[in-house]
C-alpha positions, 0 to 999 in steps of 0.5 A: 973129080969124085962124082957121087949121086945121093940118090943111088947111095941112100941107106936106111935104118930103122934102129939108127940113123945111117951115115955113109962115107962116100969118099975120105980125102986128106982133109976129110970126108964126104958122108950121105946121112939118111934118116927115119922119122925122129931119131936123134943124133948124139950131142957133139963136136968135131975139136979139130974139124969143121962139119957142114950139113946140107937138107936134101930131102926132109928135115928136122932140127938142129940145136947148139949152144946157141939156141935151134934152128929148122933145116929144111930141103935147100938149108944147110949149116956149118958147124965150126971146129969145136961147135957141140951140135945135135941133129933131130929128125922130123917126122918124115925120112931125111937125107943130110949130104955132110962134108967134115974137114980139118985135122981129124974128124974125131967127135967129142960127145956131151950126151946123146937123148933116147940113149940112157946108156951112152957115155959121154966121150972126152 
């Protein structure tokens, strides 16, 4: 067993979002993501993992290939291996509790918006 309490691990970042491992297991890892009103995650995907994001607290939106949803406190998503998605937050602070599993957690990036600096990855 591997108890965690989400509200105790929270950690925020003015400058970017904060993804906080809290545990990595043979399959993948367990991760808090705290989140300050309108940052933007970079436009990935995991090739060899599955990643599933459930709202905590507060919420955004959440683009793939396919079009956007909301996410709202109580939502979460699932993203298959190999699925390019994009986090955006709203306008209050976001608690995303993540679980990534597969192979390897490595992402692929396409672009990242509000970063004219950052390169794509293959």
């Amino acid at each position: 067993m591997h108890p965690f309490d989400l509200n105790k691990e929270q950690e925020w970042n003015s400058e970017k979002h904060v993804e906080k491992i809290l545990g990595k297991f043979a399959e993948g890892d367990v991760t808090v993501a705290c989140w300050e009103p309108g940052q933007i995650s970079p436009y990935h995907a995991h090739n060899d993992a599955t990643e599933v994001y459930f709202c905590y607290q507060g919420g955004g939106v959440m683009t793939t290939d396919d079009g956007k949803i909301d996410i709202t406190p109580g939502s979460f998503v699932v993203h298959p291996r190999g699925e390019f998605h994009e986090y955006e937050n709203g306008p209050e602070r976001t608690m995303l509790f993540r679980v990534r599993y597969g192979d390897d957690t490595k992402s692929t990036h396409r672009h990242w918006r509000g970063h004219p600096d950052h390169k794509p990855s293959e």
